[in-house]
C-alpha positions as YAML, in Angstrom:
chain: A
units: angstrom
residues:
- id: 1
  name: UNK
  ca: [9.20, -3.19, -15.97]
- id: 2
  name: UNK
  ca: [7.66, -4.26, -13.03]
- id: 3
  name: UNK
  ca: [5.31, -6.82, -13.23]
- id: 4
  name: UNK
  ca: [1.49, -7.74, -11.21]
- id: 5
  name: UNK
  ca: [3.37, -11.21, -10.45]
- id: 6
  name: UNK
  ca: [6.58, -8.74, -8.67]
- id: 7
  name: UNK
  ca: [4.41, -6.83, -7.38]
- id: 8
  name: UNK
  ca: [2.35, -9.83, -5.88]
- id: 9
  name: UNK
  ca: [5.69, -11.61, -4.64]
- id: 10
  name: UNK
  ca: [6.29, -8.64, -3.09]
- id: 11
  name: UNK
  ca: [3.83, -7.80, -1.00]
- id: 12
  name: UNK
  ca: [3.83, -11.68, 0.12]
- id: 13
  name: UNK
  ca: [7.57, -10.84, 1.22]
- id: 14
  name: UNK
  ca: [6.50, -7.92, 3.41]
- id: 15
  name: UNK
  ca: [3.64, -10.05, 4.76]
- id: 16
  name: UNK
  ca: [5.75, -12.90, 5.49]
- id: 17
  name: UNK
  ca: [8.79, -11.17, 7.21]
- id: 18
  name: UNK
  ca: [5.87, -8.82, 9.53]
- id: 19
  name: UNK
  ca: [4.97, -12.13, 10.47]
- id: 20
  name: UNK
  ca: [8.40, -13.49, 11.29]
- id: 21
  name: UNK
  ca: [8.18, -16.18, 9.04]
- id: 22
  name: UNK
  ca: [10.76, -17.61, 7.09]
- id: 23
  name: UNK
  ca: [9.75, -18.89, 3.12]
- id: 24
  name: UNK
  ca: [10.76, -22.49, 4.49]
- id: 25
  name: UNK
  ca: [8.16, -21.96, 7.88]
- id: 26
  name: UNK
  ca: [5.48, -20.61, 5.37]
- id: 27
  name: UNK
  ca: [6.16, -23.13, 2.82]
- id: 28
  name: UNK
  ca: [5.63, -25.73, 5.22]
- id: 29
  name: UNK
  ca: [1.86, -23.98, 6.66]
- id: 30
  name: UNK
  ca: [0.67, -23.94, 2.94]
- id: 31
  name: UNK
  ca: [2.28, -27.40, 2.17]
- id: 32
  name: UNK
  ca: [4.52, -26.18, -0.55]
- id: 33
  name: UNK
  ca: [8.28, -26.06, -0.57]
- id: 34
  name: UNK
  ca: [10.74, -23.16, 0.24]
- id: 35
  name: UNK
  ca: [11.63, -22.90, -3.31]
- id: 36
  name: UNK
  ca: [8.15, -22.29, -4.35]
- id: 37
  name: UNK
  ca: [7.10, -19.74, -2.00]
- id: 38
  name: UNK
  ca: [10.61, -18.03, -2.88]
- id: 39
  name: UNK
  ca: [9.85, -17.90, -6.82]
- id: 40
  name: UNK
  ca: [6.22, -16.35, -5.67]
- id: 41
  name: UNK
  ca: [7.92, -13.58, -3.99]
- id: 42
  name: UNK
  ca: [10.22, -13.12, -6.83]
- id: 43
  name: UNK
  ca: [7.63, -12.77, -9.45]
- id: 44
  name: UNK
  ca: [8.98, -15.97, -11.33]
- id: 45
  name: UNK
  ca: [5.74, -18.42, -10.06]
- id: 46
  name: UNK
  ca: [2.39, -17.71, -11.59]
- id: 47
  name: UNK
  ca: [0.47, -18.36, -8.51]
- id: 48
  name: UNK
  ca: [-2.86, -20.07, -8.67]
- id: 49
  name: UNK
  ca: [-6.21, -18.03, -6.96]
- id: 50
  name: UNK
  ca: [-6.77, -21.38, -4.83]
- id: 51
  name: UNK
  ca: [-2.54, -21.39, -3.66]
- id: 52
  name: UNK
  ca: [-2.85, -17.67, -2.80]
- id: 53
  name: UNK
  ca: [-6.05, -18.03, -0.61]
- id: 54
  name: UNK
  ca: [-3.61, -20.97, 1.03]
- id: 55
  name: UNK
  ca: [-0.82, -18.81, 1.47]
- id: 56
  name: UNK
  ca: [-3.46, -15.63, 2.59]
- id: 57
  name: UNK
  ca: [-4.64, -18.18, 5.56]
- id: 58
  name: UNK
  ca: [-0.89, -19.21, 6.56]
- id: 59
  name: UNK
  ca: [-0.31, -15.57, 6.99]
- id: 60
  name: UNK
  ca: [-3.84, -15.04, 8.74]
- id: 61
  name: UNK
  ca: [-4.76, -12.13, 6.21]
- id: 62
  name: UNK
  ca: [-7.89, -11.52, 3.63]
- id: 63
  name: UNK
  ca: [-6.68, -12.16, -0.17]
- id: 64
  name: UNK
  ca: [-7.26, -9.16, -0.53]
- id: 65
  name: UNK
  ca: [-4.36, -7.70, 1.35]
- id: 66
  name: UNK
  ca: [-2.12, -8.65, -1.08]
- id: 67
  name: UNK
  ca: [-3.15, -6.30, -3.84]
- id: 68
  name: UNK
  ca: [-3.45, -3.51, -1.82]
- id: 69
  name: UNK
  ca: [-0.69, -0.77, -2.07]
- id: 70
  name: UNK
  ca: [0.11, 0.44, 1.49]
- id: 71
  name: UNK
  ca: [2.69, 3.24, 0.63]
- id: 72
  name: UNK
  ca: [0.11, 4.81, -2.00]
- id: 73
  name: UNK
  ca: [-2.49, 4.67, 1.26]
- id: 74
  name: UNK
  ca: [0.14, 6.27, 3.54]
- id: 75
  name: UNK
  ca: [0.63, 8.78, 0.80]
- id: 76
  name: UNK
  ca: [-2.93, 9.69, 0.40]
- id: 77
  name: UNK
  ca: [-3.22, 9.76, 3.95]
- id: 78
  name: UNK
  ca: [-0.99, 12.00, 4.43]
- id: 79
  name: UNK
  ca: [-2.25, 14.20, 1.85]
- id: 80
  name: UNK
  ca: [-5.55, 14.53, 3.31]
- id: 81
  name: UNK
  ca: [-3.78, 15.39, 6.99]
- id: 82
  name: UNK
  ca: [-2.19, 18.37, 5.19]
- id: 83
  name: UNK
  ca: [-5.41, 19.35, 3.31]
- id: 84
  name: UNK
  ca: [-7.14, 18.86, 6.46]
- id: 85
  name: UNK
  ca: [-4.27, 21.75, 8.18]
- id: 86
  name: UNK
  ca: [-4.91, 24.35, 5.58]
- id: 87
  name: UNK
  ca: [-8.91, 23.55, 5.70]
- id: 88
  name: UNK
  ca: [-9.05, 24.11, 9.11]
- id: 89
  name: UNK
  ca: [-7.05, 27.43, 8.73]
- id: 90
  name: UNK
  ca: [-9.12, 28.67, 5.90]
- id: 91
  name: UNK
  ca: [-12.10, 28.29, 8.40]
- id: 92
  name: UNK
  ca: [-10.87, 29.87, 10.93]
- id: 93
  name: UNK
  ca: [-10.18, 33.27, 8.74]
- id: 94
  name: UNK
  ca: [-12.78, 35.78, 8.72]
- id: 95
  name: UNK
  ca: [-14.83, 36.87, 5.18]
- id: 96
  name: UNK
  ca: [-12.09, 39.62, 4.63]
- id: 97
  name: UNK
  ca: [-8.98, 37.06, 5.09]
- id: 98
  name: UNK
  ca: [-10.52, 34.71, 3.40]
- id: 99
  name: UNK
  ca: [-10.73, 36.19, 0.04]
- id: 100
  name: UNK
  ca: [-7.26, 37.90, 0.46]
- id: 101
  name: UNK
  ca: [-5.89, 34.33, 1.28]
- id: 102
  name: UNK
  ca: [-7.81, 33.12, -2.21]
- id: 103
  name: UNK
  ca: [-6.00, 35.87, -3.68]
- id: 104
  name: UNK
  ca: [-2.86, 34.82, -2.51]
- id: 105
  name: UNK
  ca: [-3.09, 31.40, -3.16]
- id: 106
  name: UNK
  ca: [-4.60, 32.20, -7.06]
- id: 107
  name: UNK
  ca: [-1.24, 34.64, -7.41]
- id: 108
  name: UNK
  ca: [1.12, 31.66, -6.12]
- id: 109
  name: UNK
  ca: [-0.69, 28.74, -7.85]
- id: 110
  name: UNK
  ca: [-1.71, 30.28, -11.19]
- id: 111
  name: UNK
  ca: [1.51, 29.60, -13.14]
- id: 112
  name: UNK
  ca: [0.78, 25.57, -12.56]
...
């Protein structure tokens, strides 16, 4: 099962390596060791609020950023692109279309 503390470590990883930093360079910013930062990113350290707002300004990003899922954003996001597509194409159908593509869509859909 994967854990808030993998999770955490994780995103610290992806953080760290878009920065070009290795554990040891952002060990020594945040005046901790390599060994730490590398159990943080492995979900073995329980990291403190006050060491993760360290490690947040060694990487030059809000705390925040490191609970935030990016893939589930890019997902959404891409979602709403598509939904956007077949919005716009549903407006640009006239009263008669429209109701035969509702038609269409209940016949295809309904079995879900």
């Amino acid at each position: 099962m994967v854990t808030a503390l993998d999770k955490l470590g994780k995103r610290i990883r992806e953080i760290r390596k878009a920065r070009g930093l290795s554990q040891e360079a952002l060990g020594e910013k945040c005046s901790f060791s390599f060994s730490y930062i590398g159990g943080i990113e492995r979900g073995e350290n329980n990291v403190s609020i006050k060491n993760l707002e360290k490690i947040a300004n060694a990487l030059n990003v809000e705390l925040y950023e490191f609970f935030v899922d990016h893939k589930a954003e890019r997902q959404i996001s891409k979602k709403l692109d598509e939904f956007d597509d077949v919005l716009d194409l549903l407006l640009s159908l006239d009263s008669k279309e429209l109701k035969r593509a509702r038609t269409i869509l209940n016949e295809v859909f309904k079995s879900k």
